[in-house]
C-alpha positions in Angstrom: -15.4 -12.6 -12.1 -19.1 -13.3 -13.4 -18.9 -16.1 -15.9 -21.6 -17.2 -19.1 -24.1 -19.1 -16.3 -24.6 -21.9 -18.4 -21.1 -22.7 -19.1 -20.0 -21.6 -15.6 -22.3 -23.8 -13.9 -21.5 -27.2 -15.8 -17.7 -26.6 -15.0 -18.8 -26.0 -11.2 -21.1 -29.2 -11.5 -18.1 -31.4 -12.5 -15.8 -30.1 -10.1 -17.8 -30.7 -7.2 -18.7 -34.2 -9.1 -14.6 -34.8 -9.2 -14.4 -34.1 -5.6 -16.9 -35.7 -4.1 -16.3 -39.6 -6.2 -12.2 -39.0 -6.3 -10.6 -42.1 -4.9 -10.0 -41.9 -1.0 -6.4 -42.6 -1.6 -5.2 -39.6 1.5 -7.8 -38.1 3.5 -8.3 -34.5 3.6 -6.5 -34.0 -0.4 -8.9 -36.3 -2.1 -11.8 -36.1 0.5 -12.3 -33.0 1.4 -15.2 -31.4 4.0 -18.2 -30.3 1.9 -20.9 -28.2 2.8 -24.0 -26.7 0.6 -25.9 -23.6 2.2 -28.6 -21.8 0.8 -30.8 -18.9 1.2 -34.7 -17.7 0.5 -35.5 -14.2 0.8 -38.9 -12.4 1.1 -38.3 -8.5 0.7 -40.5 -5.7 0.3 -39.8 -2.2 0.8 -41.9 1.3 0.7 -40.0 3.5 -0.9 -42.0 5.0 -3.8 -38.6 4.9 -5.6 -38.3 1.5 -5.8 -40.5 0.2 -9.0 -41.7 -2.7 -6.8 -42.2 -0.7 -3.2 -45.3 -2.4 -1.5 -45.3 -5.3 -3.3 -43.8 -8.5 -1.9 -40.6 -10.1 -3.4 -39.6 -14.2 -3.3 -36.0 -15.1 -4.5 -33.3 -17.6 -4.5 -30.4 -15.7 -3.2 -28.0 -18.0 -3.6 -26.9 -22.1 -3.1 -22.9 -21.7 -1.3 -20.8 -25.1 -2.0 -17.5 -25.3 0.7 -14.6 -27.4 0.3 -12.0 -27.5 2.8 -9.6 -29.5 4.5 -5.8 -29.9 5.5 -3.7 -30.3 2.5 -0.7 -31.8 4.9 0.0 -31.2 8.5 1.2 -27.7 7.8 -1.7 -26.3 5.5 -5.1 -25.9 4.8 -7.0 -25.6 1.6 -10.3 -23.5 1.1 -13.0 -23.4 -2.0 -15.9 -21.6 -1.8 -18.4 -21.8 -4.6 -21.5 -19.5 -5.4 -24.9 -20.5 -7.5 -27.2 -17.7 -8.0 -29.4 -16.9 -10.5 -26.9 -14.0 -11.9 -24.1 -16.7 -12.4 -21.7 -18.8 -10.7 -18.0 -17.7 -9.4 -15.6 -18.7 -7.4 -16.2 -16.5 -4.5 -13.2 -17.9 -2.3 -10.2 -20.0 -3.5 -7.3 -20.3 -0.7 -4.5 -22.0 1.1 -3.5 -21.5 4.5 0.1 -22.3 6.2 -1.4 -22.9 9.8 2.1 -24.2 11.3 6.1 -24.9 10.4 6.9 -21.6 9.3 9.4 -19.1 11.2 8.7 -16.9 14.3 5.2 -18.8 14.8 4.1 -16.9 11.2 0.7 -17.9 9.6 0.4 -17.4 5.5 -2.6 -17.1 3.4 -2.6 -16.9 -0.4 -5.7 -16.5 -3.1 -8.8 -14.8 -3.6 -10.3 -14.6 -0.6 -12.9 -11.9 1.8 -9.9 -9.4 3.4 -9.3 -8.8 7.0 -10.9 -5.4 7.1 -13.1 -4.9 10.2 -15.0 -6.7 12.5 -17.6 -9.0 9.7 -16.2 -8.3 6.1 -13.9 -11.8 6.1 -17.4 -13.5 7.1 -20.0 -14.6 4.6 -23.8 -12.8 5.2 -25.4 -16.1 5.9 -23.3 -15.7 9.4 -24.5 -12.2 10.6 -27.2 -12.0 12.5 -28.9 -9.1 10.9 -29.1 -10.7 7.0 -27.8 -8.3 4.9 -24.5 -6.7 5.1 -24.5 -3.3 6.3 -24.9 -0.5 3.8 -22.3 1.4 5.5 -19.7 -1.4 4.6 -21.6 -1.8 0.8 -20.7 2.0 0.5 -17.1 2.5 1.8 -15.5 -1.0 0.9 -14.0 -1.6 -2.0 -15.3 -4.4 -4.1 -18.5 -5.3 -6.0 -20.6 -7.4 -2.7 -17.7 -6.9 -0.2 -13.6 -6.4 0.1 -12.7 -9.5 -1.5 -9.5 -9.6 -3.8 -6.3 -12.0 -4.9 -3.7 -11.3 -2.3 -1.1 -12.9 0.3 -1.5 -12.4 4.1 1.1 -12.9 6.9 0.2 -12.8 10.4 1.7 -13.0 14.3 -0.1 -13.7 16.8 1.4 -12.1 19.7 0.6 -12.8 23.4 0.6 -9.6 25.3 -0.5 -10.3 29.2 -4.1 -11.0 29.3 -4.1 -9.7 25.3 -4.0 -12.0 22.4 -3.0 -9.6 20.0 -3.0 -10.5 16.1 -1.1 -8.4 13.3 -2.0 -9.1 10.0 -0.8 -7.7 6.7 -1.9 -8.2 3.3 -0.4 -7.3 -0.1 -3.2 -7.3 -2.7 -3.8 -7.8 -6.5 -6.0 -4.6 -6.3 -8.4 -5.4 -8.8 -11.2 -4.6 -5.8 -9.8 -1.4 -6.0 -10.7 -0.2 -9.5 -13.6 2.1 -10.2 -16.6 0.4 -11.8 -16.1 2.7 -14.8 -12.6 1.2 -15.1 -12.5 -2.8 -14.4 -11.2 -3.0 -17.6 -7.8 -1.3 -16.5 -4.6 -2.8 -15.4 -5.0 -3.0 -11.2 -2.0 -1.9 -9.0 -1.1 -3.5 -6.0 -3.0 -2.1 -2.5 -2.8 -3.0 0.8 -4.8 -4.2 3.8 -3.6 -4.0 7.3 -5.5 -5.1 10.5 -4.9 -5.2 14.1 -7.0 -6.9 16.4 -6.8 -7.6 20.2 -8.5 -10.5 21.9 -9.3 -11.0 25.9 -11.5 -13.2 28.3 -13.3 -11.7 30.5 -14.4 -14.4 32.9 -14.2 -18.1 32.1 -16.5 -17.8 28.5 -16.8 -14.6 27.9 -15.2 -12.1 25.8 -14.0 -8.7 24.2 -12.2 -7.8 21.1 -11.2 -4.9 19.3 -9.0 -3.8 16.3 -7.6 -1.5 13.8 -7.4 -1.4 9.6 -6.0 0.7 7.4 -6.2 -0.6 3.5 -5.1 1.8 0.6 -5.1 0.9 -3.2 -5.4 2.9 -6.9 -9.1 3.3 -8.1 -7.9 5.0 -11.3 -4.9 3.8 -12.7 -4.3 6.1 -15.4 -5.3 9.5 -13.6 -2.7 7.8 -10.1 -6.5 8.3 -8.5 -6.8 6.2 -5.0 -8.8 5.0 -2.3 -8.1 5.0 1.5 -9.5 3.4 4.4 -9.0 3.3 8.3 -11.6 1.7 10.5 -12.4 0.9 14.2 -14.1 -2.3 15.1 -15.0 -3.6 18.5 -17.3 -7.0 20.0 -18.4 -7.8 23.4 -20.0 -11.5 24.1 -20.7 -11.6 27.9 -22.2 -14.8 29.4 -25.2 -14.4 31.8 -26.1 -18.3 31.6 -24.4 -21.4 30.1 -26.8 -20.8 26.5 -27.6 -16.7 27.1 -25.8 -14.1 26.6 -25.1 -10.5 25.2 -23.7 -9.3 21.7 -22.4 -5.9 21.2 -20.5 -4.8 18.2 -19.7 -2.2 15.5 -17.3 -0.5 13.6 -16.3 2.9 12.5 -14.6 3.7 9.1 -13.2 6.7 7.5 -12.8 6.6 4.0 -10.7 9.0 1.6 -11.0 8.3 -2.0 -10.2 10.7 -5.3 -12.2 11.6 -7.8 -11.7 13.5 -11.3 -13.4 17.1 -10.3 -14.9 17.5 -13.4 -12.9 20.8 -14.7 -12.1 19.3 -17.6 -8.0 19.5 -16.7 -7.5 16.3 -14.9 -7.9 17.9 -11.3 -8.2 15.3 -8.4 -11.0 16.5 -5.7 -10.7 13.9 -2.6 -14.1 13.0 -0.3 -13.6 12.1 3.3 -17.1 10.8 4.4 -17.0 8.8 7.8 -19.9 6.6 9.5 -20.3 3.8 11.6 -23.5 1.0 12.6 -23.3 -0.5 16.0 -25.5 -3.6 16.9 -26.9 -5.8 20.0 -28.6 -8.8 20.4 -29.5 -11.0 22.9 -29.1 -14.7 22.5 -31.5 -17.8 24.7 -30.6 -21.0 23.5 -31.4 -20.9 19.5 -33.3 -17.8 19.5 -32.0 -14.2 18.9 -33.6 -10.5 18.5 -31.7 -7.2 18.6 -31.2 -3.6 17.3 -28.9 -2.1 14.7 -28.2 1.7 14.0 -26.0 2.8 11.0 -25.2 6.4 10.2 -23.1 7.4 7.3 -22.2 10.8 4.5 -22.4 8.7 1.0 -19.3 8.8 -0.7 -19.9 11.3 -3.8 -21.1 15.1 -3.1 -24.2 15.9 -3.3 -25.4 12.6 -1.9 -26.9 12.3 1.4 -26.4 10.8 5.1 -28.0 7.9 5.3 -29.0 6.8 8.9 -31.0 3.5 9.4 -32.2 1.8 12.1 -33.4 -1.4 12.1 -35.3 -4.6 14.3 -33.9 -8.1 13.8 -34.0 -11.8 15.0 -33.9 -15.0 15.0 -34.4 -18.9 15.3 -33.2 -21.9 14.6 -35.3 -25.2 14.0 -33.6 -27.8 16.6 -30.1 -26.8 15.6 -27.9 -25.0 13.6 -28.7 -26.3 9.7 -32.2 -24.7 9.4 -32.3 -20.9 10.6 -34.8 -18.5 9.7 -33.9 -14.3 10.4 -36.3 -11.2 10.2 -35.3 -8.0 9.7 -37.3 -4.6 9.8 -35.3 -1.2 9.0 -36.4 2.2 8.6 -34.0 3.9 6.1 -33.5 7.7 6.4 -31.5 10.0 3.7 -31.0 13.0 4.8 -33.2 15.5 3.3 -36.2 13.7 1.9 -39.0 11.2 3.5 -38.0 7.6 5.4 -39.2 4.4 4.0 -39.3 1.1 5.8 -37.3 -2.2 4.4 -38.7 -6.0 5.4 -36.6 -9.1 5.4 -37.3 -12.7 5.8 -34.9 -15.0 5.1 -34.6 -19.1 5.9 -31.2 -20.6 5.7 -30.2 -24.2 5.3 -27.5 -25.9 5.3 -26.1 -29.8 5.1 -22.0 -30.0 6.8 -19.8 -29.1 8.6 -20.2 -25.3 7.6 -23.2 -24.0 9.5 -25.3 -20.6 8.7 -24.9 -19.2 11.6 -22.9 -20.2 14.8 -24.5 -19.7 17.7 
């Protein structure tokens, strides 16, 4: 929720003002860790669509403020603020029972980024391509990503070789509700998600998972939206500071909309896509190649398909990061037009822009 930025912003400004002078009476409830990252972006784009295609574009994205810690031996707390130039919100606000509870169980309750996928629980400062895919920006549900109030219980389940993880979620869903109608009561979705971890060697890795998520879009009209997805990520060692990234997803989406008959008929689109993406990693420098092909979710809108050029570096270590990225965009039916990023992230604690 977007509040007035003036009024939003003071009440931020105390809060992390409270937190970090509170008297150290127990560390890690009065002390918590805390971490500032922000981001610059140069963009410019060639589309003669976009009002400023061909001319070069400086911003502030955005200044990110973490608090976290353990709350007791059995639970962590999370907070994570956002500063932009739209507003400040509370992007993140949770707790997490890590330990105590029955059957080995973990618990997580608040707002918080959903399980859905291989990179929607992450923030964009930690991909290594800069901005989120627009196949996820299309099919999620949610305003920047799936993010919504909700209560998690996992397992994690040892199976062999397999660390396999079962997650389920019971949401507010707020994220849900059609742009036209976040002013209407939310029902309660769901988010489900699967994933199965292995080593492969001594360092490196492969996972892959499953998601389903379904929640009400139009609460009056008993309109919803449906999601299942495929992820998948490979990270294979060739030296001790090199190696190889491969990983993607694959989502199907069904969602309702009002067919425009005038008699309250529901006419359901099931567009599918997916992006895939590689990189190689030396030390603290990165380049790779991502491909995304998608049907937009309304008729009469076309497949997009995208591919795109990225990398990049970090100055000594992890805090100061800079990341290019060059795509050429490609709806189906009229001409392609190329997309530039440049982007320097920097951080002070614990919470780094991108692990490498």
């Amino acid at each position: 929720m977007r509040f007035n930025m003036h009024m939003s912003a003071m009440l931020l400004l105390a809060l992390t003002i409270e937190l970090c002078h509170s008297t150290p009476v127990r560390a890690g409830v009065t002390n918590p860790n805390i971490s500032v990252i922000g981001n610059i972006l140069l963009r410019m784009v060639d589309n003669p669509a976009d009002p400023n295609h061909s001319r070069p574009q400086l911003a502030f994205e955005e200044a990110e403020v973490q608090f976290d810690d353990y709350l007791n031996p059995y639970a962590r707390g999370t907070f994570v603020l956002a500063f932009s130039e739209e507003g400040a919100e509370i992007e993140e606000a949770f707790f997490e029972i890590v330990r105590g509870l029955p059957a080995g169980l973990g618990m997580k309750a608040g707002k918080f980024r959903q399980e859905f996928g291989r990179i929607n629980s992450q923030h964009p400062h930690a991909y290594s391509f800069i901005s989120t895919p627009a196949l996820l920006e299309a099919y999620l549900p949610g305003e920047e990503s799936f993010n919504d109030v909700g209560i998690t219980f996992s397992e994690l389940v040892p199976l062999g070789p397999v660390a396999a993880t079962f997650s389920g979620t019971v949401v507010s869903g707020a994220a849900f509700l059609a742009e036209e109608d976040s002013s209407a009561e939310s029902r309660p979705g769901w988010n489900f998600h699967w994933r199965n971890f292995v080593m492969v060697g001594a360092r490196s890795s492969f996972q892959v998972g499953l998601s389903a998520a379904s929640g009400i879009s139009q609460p009056q009209y008993g309109m919803k939206t449906s999601l299942f997805g495929f992820d998948f990520k490979s990270k294979l060692y060739t030296a001790p500071t090199s190696y190889l990234t491969l990983q993607g997803e694959w989502i199907s989406l069904s969602k309702d909309f009002d067919d425009g008959s005038g008699t309250g008929a529901i006419e359901t689109f099931e567009p599918s896509g997916f992006y895939v993406s590689t990189d190689y990693t030396v030390g603290r420098i990165y380049g790779g190649v991502k491909i995304e092909n998608f049907a937009e979710v309304e008729a009469g809108t076309p497949t997009i398909s995208t591919m795109g050029l990225y990398g990049g570096f970090a100055l000594l270590e992890e805090s100061t990061l800079f990341r290019l990225l060059i795509e050429n965009i490609k709806p189906d039916g009229v001409d392609s037009y190329n997309r530039y990023l440049l982007q320097a992230v920097f951080s002070m604690g614990p919470h780094r822009p991108h692990q490498f």
